[in-house]
Residue, then its C-alpha position, 0 to 999 in steps of 0.5 A: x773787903x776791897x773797895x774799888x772807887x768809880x773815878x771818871x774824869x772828863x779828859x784823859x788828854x788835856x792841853x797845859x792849863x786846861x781844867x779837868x772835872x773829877x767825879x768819884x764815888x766809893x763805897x762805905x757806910x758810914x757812921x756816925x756814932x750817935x746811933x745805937x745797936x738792939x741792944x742800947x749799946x753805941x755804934x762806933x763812929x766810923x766815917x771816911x774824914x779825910x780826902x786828897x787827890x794828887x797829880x804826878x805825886x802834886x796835891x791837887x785838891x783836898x778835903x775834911x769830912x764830917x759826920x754828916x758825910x753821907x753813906x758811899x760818898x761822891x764828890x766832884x772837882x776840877x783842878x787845872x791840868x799842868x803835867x801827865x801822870x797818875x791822878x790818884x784819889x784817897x780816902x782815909x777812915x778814922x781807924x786809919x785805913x785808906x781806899x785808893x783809886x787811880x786814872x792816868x792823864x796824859x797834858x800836851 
């Protein structure tokens, strides 16, 4: 199953040293592995633990996510606008896996 996040950001033209908000959801269940199946047996934790935002290939912003994270994940920044180019979001899960989701900026 392909998972398409919803990524807006307030400004898709920004003058240089401007700061663009970021909001972005994504789909995923998330568990923590402390909960059990009908059957007694532990549910494998599978959480999305690790977030990055880049610009123009430039890490701009972040995160680690712990067992707490809640189901389908929003998150909102801001980051300073300094060049055009892909915004690009990613989420890895602990098996690995990876959701990307991507917006263009264009700074004057």
């Amino acid at each position: 199953m392909s998972v398409k996040p919803r990524i807006r950001l307030d400004k898709k033209e920004a003058k240089k040293g401007d700061l663009v908000e970021v909001k972005a959801l994504v789909q995923h269940t998330m568990e923590t592995g402390q909960r059990k199946d009908s059957s007694g047996n532990t549910i494998p934790r599978k959480i999305l633990n690790k977030f990055s935002c880049t610009v123009n290939g430039k890490e701009v912003f972040a995160a680690d996510f712990e067992p707490s994270i809640s189901a389908n994940p929003y998150i909102q920044f801001k980051f300073k606008a300094t060049e055009s180019g892909p915004v690009v979001l990613t989420w890895i899960d602990d098996d690995g896996s990876k959701i990307v989701g991507e917006e263009k900026i264009t700074v004057t």
